[in-house]
C-alpha positions in Angstrom: -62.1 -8.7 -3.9 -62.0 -5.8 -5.5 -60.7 -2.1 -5.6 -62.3 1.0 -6.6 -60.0 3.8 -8.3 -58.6 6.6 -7.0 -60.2 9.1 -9.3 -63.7 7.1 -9.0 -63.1 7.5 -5.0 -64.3 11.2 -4.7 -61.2 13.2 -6.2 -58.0 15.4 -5.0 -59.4 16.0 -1.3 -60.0 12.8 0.3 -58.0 11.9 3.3 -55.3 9.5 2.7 -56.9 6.1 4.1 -59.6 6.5 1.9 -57.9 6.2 -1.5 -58.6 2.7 -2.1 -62.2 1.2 -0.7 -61.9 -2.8 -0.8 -65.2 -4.5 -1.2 -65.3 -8.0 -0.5 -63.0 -9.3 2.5 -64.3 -11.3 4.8 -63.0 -13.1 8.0 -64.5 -16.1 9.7 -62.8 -17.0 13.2 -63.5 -18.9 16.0 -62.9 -17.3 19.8 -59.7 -19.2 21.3 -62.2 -21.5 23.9 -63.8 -23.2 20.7 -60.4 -24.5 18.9 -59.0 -27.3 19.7 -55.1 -26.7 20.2 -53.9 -30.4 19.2 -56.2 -31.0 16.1 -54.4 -32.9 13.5 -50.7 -32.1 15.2 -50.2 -36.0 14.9 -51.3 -36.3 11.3 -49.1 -33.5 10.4 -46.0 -35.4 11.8 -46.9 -38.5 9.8 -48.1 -36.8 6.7 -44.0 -35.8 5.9 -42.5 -39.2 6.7 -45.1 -41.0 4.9 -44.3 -39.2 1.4 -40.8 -40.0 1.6 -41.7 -42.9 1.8 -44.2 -43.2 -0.7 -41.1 -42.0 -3.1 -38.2 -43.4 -1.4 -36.6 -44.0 -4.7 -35.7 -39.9 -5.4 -33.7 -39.9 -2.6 -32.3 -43.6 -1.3 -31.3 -44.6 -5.3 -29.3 -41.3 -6.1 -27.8 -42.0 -2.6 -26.9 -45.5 -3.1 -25.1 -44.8 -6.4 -23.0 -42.0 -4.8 -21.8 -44.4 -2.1 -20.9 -46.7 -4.8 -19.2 -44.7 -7.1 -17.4 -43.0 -3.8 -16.2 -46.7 -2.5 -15.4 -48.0 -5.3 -13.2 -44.8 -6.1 -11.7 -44.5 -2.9 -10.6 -48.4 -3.4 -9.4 -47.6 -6.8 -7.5 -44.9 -5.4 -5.6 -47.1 -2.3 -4.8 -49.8 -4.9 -3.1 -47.3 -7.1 -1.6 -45.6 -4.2 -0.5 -49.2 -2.8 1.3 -49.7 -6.7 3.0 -46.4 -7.3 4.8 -47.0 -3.2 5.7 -50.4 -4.1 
């Protein structure tokens, strides 16, 4: 894509939606009969599970050793609760 400048454009009295010319856009599209509306809607459901799981370790082993460190500090803290009462 590309833009031509204003002062190569033709100078102070041009109207104002011809300041910039663009040169180079093009747009391919098909009429609404010839898409298919389900195309790869299955595939893109799968594709998200399937890389979490591909890398379950990022998320289930940070996971697992915040449930550990919380349990084992929450049973830490009702043994020292249990000692101070008693």
């Amino acid at each position: 894509m590309r833009f031509t400048n204003i002062r190569m454009g033709g100078g102070i009295g041009q109207e104002l939606g011809k300041y910039t010319k663009a040169y180079g856009f093009y747009r391919i599209a098909l009429a609404p009969n010839e898409q298919k509306a389900w195309k790869g809607f299955f595939i893109g459901c799968w594709k998200p599970i399937r890389e979490h799981g591909r890398y379950w370790w990022t998320w289930a082993l940070p996971g697992t050793i915040y449930y550990l460190v919380y349990a084992n500090a929450k049973e830490a803290h009702e043994k020292w609760r249990r000692e101070k009462h008693h």
